[in-house]
C-alpha positions as CSV (number, residue, x, y, z in Angstrom):
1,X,4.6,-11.8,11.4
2,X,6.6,-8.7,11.0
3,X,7.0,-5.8,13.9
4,X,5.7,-2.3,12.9
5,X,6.7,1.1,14.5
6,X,4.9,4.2,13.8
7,X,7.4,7.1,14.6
8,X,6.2,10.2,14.4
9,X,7.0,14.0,14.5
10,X,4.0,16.6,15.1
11,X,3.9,20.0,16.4
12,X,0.3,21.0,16.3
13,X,-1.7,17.3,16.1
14,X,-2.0,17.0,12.2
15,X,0.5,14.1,12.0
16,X,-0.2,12.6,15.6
17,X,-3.9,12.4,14.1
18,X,-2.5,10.2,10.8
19,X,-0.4,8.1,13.1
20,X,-3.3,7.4,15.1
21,X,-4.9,6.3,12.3
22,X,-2.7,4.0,10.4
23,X,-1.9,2.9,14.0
24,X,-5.9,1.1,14.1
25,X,-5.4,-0.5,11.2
26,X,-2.0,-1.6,11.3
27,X,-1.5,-2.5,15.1
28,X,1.8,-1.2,15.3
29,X,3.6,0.3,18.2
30,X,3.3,4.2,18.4
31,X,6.1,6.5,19.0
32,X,6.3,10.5,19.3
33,X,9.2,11.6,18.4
34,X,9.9,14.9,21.0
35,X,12.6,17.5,20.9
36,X,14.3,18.2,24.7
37,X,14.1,22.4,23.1
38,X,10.5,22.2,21.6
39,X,9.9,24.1,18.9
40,X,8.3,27.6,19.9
41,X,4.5,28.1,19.8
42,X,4.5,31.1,17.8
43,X,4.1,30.3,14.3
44,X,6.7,32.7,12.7
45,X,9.5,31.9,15.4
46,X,8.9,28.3,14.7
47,X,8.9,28.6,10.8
48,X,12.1,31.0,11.1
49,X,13.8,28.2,13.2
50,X,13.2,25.2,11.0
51,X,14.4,27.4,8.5
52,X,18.0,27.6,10.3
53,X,17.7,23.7,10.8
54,X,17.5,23.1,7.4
55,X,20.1,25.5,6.0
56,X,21.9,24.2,8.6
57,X,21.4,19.9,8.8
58,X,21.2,20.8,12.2
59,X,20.3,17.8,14.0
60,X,18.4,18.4,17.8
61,X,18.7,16.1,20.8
62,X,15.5,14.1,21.0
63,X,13.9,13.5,24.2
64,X,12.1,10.4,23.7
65,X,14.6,7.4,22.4
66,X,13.7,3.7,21.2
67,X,15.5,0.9,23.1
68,X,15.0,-1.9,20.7
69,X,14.8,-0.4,17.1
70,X,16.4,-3.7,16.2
71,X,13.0,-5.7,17.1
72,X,11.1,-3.7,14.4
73,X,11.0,-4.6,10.4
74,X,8.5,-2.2,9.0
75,X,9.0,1.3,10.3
76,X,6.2,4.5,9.1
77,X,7.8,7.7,9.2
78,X,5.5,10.6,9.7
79,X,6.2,14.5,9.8
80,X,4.9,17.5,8.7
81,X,5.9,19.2,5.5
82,X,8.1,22.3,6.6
83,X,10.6,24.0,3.7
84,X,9.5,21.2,1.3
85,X,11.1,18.6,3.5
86,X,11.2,16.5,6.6
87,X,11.9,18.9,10.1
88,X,15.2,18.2,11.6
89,X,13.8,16.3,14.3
90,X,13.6,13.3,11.6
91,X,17.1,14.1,10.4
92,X,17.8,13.3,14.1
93,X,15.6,10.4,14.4
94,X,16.9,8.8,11.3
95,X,20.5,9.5,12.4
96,X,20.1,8.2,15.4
97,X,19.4,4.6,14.3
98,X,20.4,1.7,12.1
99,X,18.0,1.3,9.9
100,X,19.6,-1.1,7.4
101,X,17.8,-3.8,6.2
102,X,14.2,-1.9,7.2
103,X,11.1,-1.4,5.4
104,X,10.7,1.9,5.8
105,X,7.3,3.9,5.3
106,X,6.7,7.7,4.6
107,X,4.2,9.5,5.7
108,X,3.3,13.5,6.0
109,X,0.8,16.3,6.3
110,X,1.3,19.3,4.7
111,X,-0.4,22.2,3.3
112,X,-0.3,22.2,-0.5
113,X,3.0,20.8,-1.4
114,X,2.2,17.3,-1.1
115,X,5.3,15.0,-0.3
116,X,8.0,17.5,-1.5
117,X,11.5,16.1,-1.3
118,X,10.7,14.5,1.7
119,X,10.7,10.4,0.7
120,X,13.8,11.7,-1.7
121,X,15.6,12.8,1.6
122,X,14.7,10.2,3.6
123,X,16.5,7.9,1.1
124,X,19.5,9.6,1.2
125,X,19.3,9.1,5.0
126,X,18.4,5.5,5.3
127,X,20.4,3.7,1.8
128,X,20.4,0.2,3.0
129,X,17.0,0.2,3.9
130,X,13.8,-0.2,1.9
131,X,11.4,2.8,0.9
132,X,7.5,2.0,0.0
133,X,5.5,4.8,-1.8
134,X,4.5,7.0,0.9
135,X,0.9,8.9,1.8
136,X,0.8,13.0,1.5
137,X,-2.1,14.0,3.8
138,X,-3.1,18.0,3.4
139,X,-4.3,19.5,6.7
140,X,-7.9,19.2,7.7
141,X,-8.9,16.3,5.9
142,X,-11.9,15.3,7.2
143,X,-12.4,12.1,9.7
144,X,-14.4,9.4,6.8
145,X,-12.4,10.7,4.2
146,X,-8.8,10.3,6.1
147,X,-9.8,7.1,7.4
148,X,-10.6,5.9,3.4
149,X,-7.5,7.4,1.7
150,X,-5.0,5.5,4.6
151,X,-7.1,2.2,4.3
152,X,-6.7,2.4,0.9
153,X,-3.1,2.9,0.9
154,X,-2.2,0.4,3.3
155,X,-3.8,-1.9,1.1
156,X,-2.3,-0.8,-2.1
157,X,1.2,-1.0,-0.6
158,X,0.6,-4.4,1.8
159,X,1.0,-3.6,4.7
160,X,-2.1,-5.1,6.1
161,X,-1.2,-7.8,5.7
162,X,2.2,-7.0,8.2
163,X,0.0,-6.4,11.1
């Protein structure tokens, strides 16, 4: 039986929401990946900052960490869509570990753009490790309908039978 982590980035609840999902199905641990300088509440200061993060590859200090990374083989990914990408809080999460040899799973919500370049720069951070088709969740899905779509792609990708 493999080990499955659910590491997660969300600033308003949208992708704590699809965690907590795929979490009920799955089984796997869940883990919120936190910033020690939050992002601001106010929507343009936020946007305007993850702007300079990604011009930047700034990387922030997380304030949650994982002690045994090692004991996990399947690890879901999840993040909002911000600048057609992953926020730098992943960058830093992704940095932060070895993840060679890992089965790693994409996940996001956005607002239109689907996936972006997201899975596309999460390979280029994780090469050794393995990358299964993703899910692209747009923002206010509603409950029966979210619950269908990640059923159905846990299925189509396997993992169900991980957990």
């Amino acid at each position: 039986m493999k080990k499955i982590l659910l590491a997660y980035f969300s600033r308003t609840g949208n992708t704590r929401s699809v965690a907590t999902q795929i979490q009920k199905v799955t089984g796997g641990d869940i883990f919120e990946i936190k910033l020690v300088d939050p992002y601001p509440d106010d929507y343009d200061e936020a946007v305007k900052r993850a702007g300079e993060e990604l011009k930047t590859n700034y990387k922030p200090e997380l304030k949650t960490r994982i002690d045994n990374i090692k004991d996990y083989d399947v690890i879901f990914i999840g993040h909002p869509i911000w600048w057609s990408t992953f926020p730098a809080p992943i960058r830093s999460f992704l940095s932060d570990y070895d993840l060679a040899g890992k089965t790693i799973i994409p996940f996001c919500t956005h607002e239109g753009s689907k996936s972006g370049n997201s899975v596309a720069d999460i390979s280029k951070l994780c090469p050794r490790s393995t990358i299964l088709e993703g899910l692209a969740i747009r923002h206010g899905e509603d409950a029966k309908k979210l619950e269908s779509e990640i059923s159905e792609w846990l299925s189509k990708i396997k993992v169900e039978k991980l957990a």
